[in-house]
N, C-alpha and C positions, 0 to 999 in steps of 0.2 A: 464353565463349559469345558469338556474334554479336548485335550484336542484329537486332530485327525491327522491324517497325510494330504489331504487336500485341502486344509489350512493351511498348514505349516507349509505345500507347495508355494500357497500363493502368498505369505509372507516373503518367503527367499525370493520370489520372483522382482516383490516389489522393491525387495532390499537392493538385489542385483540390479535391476534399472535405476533405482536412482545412483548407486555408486559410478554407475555407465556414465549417467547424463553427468554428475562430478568431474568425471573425467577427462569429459570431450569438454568441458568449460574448463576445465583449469588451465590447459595450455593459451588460450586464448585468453584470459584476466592475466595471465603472467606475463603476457607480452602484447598487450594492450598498448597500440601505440599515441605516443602523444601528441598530435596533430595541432598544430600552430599556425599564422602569418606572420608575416613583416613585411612592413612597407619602406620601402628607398628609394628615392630621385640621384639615377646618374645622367641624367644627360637625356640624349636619344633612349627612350623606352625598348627600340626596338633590340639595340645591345645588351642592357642588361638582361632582357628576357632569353635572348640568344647566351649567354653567360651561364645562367644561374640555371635553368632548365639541366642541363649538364651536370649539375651537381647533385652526387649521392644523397641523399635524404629527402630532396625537392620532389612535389608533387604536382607542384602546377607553379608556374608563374602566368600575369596576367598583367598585359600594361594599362596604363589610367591616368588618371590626375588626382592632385591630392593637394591640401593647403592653402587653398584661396577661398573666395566668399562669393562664385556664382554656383550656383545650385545644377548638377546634371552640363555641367560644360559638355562642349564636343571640340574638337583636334582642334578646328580652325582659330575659333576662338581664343587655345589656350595660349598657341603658338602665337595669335596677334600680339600677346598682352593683356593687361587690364582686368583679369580675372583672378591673380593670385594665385593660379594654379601652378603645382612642376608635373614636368611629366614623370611619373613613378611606376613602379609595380608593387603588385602582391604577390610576397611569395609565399607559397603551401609550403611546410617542409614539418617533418617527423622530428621532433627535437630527441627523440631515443638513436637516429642517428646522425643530425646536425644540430651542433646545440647552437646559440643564439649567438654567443661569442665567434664560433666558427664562423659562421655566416656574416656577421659585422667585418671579422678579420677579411676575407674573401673580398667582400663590398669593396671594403677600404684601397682595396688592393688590384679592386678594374676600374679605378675609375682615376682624376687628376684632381685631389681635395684639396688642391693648393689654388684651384681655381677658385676665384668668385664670381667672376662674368657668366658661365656656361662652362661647358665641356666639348674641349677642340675645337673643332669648326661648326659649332653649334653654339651662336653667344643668345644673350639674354636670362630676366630671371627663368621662366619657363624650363630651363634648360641646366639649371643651378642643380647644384648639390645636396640632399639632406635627408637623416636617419629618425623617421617616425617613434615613435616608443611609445607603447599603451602601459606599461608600468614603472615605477620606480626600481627597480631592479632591471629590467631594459636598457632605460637610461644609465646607472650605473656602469654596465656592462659597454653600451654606448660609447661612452666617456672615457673607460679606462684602453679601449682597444685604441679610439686618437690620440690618446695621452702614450701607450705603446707606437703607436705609426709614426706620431711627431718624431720622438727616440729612434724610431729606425732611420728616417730620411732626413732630419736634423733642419725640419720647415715646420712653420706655421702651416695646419691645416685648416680650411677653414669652412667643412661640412659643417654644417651644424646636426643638434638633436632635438627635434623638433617636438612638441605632443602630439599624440595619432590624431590624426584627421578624415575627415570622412573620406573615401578611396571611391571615384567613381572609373568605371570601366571604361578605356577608348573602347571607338566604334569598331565594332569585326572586322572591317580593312584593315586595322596595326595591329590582327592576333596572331602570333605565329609568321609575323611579315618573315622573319628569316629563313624559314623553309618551308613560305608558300611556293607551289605550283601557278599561280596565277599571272598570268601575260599583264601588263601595265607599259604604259608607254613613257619612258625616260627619254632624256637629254642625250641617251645614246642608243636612240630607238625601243623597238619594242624587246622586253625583255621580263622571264620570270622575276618573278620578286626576290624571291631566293637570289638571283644574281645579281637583280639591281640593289640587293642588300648588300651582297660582298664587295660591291663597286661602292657601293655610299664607305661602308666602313675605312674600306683604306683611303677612300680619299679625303675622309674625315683624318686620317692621321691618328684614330684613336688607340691601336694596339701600339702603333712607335713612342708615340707621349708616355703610355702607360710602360710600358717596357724601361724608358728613360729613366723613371721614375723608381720604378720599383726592382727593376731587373732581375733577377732570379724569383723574386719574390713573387712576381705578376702573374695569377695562375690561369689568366685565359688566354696568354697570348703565345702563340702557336711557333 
């Protein structure tokens, strides 16, 4: 068949659009990011979430429970006992800009792993220490970072690294406790959450202990 000019138009046309559409995708496959969790129990959920939110690559954290054997726990419950649960979170985080090591290093590093009771003024197992891992390389990773922390603080630490567990969500009242707006009535009246969080934290003693601890190294304490 001969060709024409109004062939051969609508050739380059189709050529030139798919090179287009090429091109608005490649920037985007190139920098596809790598979207991940981690789960960790330090203590008060409401701290770690208040922590790690803050950090470059984090997408979401969310507090929960995680590591025991009742099904769909809720707060009251976890904190009596008897369920096996810690209070944990999940955290969302980009590993193209936090890798997994950074983020264990960081963990390590707000909380008091030298504890086995609880953390600060918060005892019980509920309230205990420990780093989830869904892979063998996780754990690895896990492993070598308290094997670096023991070396730095010259203590037994004794978080452990647990295998992932199923991660259920607290209830909406402890999401964002640190910088809700929400009036609640404390032991020192009525007061947003947001304040009666900053009043729970120091008088938990938790950024002094950590600070004691880790001292320059402690990167949430202010």
């Amino acid at each position: 068949m001969p060709r024409t000019p109004f062939r051969d138009g609508v050739k380059i046309a189709a050529l030139t659009a798919a090179i287009l559409v090429a091109l608005a995708l490649a920037p985007h496959r190139a920098h596809a990011q790598d979207i991940r969790t981690a789960v960790v129990a330090g203590g008060c959920f409401w701290c770690v979430e208040a922590d790690f939110e803050r950090v470059a690559g984090v997408r979401e954290v969310v507090s929960g429970f995680a590591g025991g054997t009742v099904p769909n726990p809720d707060y009251r419950q976890v904190v009596s006992g008897g369920t096996g649960h810690l209070e944990v979170v999940e955290i969302t985080y980009d590993a193209d800009v936090l890798s997994y090591a950074q983020l264990v290093d960081l963990f390590l590093r707000s909380i008091d792993p030298t504890d086995a009771g609880g953390q600060f003024c918060d005892r019980g197992e509920s309230y205990t220490t420990a780093i989830f891992v869904e892979t063998a390389e996780e754990r690895r990773i896990a492993e070598q970072a308290i094997a670096s922390a023991e070396a730095e603080i010259g203590r037994d630490i004794v978080t452990p690294v647990r295998d992932a567990a199923t991660f259920y969500p607290a209830e909406d009242y402890h999401q964002d406790y640190y910088r809700s707006e929400d009036i609640i009535l404390t032991r020192f009246g009525p007061r947003r959450k947001s304040v009666a969080y900053d009043l729970y934290r120091d008088a938990c003693g938790r950024d002094a202990r950590v600070a004691e601890i880790w001292g320059p190294d402690a990167p949430f304490v202010n």
